[in-house]
ROLODREN-654681 format. One record per residue (C-alpha): residue number from 1; residue in three letters; z, x, y. Coordinates in nm, 4 decimals. Last residue first. Example, Ala and Ser with C-alpha at 12.3 -4.5 7.8 and 13.67 -1.06 7.14 Angstrom:
! ROLODREN-654681
2 / SER / 0.7140 / 1.3670 / -0.1060;
1 / ALA / 0.7800 / 1.2300 / -0.4500;
***
This chain:
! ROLODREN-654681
192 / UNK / 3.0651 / 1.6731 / -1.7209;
191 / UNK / 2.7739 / 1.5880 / -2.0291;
190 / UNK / 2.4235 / 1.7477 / -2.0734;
189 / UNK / 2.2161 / 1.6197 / -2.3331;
188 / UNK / 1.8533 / 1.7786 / -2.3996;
187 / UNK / 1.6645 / 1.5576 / -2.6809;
186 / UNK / 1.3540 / 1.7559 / -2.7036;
185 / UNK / 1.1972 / 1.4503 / -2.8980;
184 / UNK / 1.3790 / 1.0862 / -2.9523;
183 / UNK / 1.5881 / 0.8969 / -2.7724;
182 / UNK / 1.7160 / 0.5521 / -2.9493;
181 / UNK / 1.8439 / 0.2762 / -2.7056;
180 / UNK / 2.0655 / 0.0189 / -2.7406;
179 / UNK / 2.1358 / -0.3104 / -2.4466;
178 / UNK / 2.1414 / -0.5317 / -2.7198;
177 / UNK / 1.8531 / -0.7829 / -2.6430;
176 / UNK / 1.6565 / -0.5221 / -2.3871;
175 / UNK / 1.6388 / -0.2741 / -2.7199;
174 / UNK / 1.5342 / 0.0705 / -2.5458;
173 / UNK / 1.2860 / 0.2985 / -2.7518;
172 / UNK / 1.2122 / 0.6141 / -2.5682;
171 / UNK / 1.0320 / 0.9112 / -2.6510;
170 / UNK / 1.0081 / 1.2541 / -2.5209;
169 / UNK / 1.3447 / 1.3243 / -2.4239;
168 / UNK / 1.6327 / 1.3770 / -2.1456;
167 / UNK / 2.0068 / 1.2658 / -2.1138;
166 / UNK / 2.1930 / 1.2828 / -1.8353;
165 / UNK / 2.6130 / 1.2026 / -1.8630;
164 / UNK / 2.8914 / 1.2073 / -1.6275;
163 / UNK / 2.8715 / 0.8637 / -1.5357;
162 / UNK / 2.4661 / 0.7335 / -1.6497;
161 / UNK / 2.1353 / 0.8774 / -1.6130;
160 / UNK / 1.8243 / 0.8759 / -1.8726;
159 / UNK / 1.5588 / 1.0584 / -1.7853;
158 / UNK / 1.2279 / 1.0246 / -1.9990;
157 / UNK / 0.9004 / 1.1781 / -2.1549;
156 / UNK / 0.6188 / 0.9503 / -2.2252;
155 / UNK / 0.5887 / 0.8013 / -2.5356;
154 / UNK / 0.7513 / 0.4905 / -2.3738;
153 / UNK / 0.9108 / 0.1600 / -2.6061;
152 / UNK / 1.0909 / -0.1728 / -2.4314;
151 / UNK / 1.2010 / -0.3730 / -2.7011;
150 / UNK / 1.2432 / -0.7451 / -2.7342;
149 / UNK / 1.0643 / -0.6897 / -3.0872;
148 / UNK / 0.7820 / -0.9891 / -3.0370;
147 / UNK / 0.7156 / -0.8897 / -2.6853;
146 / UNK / 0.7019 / -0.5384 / -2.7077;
145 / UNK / 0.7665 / -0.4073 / -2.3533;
144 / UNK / 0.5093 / -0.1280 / -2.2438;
143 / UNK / 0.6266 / 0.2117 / -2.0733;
142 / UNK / 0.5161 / 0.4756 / -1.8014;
141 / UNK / 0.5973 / 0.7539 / -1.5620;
140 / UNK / 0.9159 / 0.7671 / -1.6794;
139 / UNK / 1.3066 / 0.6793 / -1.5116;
138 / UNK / 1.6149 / 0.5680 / -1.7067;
137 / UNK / 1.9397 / 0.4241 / -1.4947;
136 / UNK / 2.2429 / 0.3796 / -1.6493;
135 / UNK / 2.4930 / 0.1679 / -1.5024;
134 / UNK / 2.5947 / -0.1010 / -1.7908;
133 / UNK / 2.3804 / -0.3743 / -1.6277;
132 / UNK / 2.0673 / -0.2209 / -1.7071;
131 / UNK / 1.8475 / -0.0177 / -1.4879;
130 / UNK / 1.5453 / 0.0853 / -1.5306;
129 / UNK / 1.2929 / 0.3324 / -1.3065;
128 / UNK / 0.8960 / 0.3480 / -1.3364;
127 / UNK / 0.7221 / 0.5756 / -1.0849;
126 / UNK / 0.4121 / 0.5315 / -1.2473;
125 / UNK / 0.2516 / 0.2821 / -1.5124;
124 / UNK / 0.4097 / -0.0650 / -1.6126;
123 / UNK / 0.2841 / -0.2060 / -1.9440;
122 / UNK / 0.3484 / -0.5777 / -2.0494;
121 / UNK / 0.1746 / -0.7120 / -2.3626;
120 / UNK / 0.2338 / -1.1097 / -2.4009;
119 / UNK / -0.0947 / -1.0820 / -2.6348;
118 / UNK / -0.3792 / -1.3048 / -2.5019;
117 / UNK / -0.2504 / -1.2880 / -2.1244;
116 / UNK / -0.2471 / -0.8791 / -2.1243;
115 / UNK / 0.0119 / -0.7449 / -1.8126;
114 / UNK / -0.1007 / -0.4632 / -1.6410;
113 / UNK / 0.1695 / -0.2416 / -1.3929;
112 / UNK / 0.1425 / -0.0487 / -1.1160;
111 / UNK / 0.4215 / 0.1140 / -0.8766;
110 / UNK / 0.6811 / 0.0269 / -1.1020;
109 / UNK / 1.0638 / -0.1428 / -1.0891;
108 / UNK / 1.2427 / -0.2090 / -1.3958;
107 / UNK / 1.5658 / -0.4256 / -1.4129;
106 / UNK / 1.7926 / -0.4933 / -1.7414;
105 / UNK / 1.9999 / -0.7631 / -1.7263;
104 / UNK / 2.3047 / -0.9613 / -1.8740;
103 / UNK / 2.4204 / -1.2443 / -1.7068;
102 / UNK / 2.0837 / -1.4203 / -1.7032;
101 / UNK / 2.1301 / -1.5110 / -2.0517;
100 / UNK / 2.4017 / -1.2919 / -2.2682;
99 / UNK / 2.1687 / -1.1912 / -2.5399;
98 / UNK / 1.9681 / -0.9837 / -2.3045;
97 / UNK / 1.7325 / -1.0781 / -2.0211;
96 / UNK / 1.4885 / -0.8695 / -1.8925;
95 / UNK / 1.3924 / -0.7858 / -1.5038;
94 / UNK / 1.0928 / -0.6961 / -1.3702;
93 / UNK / 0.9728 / -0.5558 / -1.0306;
92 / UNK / 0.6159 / -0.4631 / -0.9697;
91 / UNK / 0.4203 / -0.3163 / -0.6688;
90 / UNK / 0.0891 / -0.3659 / -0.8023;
89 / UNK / -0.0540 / -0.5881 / -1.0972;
88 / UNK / -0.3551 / -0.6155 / -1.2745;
87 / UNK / -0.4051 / -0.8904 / -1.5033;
86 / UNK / -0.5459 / -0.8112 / -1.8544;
85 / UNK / -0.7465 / -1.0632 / -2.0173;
84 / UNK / -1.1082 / -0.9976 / -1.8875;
83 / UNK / -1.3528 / -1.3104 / -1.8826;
82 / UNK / -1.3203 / -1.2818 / -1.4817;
81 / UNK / -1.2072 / -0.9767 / -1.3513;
80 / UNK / -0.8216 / -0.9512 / -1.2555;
79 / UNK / -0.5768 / -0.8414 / -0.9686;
78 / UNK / -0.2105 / -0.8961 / -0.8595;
77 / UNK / -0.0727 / -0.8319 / -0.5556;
76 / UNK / 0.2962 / -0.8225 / -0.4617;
75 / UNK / 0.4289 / -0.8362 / -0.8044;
74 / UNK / 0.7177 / -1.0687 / -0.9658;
73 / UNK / 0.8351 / -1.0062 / -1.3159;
72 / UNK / 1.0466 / -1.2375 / -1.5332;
71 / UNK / 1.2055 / -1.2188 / -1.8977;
70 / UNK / 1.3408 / -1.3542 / -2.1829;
69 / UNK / 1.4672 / -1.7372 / -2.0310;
68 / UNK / 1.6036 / -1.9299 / -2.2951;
67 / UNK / 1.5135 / -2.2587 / -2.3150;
66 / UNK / 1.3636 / -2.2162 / -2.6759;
65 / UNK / 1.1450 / -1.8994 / -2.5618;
64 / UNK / 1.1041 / -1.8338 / -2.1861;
63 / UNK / 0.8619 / -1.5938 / -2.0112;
62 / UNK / 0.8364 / -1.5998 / -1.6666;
61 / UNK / 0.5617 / -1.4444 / -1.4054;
60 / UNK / 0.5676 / -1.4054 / -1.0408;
59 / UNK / 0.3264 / -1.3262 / -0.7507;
58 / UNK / 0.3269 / -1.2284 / -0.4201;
57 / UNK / -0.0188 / -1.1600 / -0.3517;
56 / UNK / -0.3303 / -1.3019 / -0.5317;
55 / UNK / -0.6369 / -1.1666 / -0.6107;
54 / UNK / -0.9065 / -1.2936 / -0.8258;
53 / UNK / -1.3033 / -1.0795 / -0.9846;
52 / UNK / -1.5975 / -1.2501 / -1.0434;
51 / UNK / -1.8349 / -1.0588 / -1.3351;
50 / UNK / -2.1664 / -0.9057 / -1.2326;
49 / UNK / -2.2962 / -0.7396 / -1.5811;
48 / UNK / -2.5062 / -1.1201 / -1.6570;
47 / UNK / -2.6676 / -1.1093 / -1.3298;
46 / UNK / -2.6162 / -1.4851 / -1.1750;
45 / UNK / -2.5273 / -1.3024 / -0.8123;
44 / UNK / -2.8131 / -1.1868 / -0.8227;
43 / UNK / -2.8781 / -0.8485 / -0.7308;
42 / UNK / -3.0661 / -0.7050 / -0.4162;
41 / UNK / -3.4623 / -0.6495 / -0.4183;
40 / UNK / -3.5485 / -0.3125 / -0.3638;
39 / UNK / -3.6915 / -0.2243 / -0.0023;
38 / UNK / -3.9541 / -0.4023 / 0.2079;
37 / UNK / -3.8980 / -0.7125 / 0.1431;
36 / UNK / -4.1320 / -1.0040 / 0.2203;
35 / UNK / -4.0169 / -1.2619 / 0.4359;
34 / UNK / -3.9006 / -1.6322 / 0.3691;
33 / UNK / -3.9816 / -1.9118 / 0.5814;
32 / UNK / -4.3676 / -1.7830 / 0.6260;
31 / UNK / -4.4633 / -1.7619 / 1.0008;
30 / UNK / -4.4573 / -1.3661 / 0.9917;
29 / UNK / -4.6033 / -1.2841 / 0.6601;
28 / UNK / -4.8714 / -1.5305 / 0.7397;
27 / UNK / -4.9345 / -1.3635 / 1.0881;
26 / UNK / -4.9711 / -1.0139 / 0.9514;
25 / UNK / -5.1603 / -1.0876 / 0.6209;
24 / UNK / -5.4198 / -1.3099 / 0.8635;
23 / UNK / -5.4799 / -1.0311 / 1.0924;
22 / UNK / -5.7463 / -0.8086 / 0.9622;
21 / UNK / -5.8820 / -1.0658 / 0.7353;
20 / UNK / -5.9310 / -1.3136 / 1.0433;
19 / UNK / -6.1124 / -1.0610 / 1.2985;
18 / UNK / -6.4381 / -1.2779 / 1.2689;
17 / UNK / -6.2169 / -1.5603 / 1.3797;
16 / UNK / -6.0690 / -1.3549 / 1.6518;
15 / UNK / -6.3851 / -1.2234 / 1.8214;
14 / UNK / -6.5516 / -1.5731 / 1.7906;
13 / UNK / -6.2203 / -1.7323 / 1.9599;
12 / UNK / -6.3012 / -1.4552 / 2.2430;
11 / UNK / -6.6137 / -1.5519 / 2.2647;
10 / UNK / -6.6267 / -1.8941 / 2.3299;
9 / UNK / -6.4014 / -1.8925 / 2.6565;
8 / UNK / -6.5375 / -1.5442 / 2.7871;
7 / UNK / -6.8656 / -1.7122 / 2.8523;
6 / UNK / -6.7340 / -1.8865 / 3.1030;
5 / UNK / -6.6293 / -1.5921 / 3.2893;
4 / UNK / -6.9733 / -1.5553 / 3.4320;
3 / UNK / -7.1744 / -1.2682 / 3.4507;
2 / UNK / -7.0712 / -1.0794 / 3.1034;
1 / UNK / -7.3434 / -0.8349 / 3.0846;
***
């Protein structure tokens, strides 16, 4: 058949030329820069729903009006989505200054908390404790500070602790200005 191995040299470039439509998907799928997928194609980073998201750690707002300092928190990490307003913030301690300046406080500590840029709106979720300068200390799970009013207002129910006195309700609204506070709902007072 084959007698002399020179024959081998022209057919074997006949074999794979008339082999060329078998092969040629394989090889240009190889040698091409970019290959073809096999499974879904991922998202773009461009997609329209797929919005960037910031973190930060150790963070700290102020708010002052005329001079006058109002209020400050600090947070250990702080979270937001592009095009979104509120800030997520973990790990929160604020204080609020009453008519006295800096010499008069009232400190609230949080687990979470989510602060609005448009509106000023503070609200601090879980765990929350305050404590003003005139030793009572007032824990819920959550509460928002009204900006415009100076007020601090939950809906949740509360604990308020002082000397010989612990107060509990549904409501609070706590004037950070004046250092006055109105309980409201299931008001249970017990005084020793």
């Amino acid at each position: 058949m084959l007698k002399d191995p020179r024959n081998l040299l022209w057919i074997l470039p006949l074999v794979a030329l008339l082999a060329l439509p078998l092969w040629k998907p394989l090889a240009v799928n190889f040698l091409s820069p970019v290959r073809q997928r096999t499974g879904p194609p991922a998202e773009s980073l461009a997609h329209p729903q797929i919005q960037g998201s910031s973190e930060m750690t150790g963070v700290r707002f102020e708010q002052s009006r005329n001079g006058t300092k109002e209020w400050l928190l600090t947070a250990d990490r702080l979270t937001s989505m592009e095009g979104d307003a509120d800030m997520r913030l973990e790990d929160v301690t604020a204080l609020f200054f009453g008519a006295g300046g800096e010499h008069e406080k009232t400190r609230i500590s949080s687990r979470r908390a989510k602060y609005n840029a448009d509106t000023r709106q503070v609200t601090l979720q879980g765990g929350v404790v305050i404590r003003d300068d005139k030793g009572y200390e007032m824990q819920t799970s959550s509460l928002e500070y009204l900006a415009a009013e100076k007020k601090i207002r939950t809906k949740a129910a509360v604990t308020i602790e002082g000397s010989n006195i612990k107060v509990s309700g549904d409501r609070l609204l706590y004037d950070t200005v004046t250092g006055d506070f109105r309980l409201t709902g299931n008001v249970v007072c017990r005084i020793w």
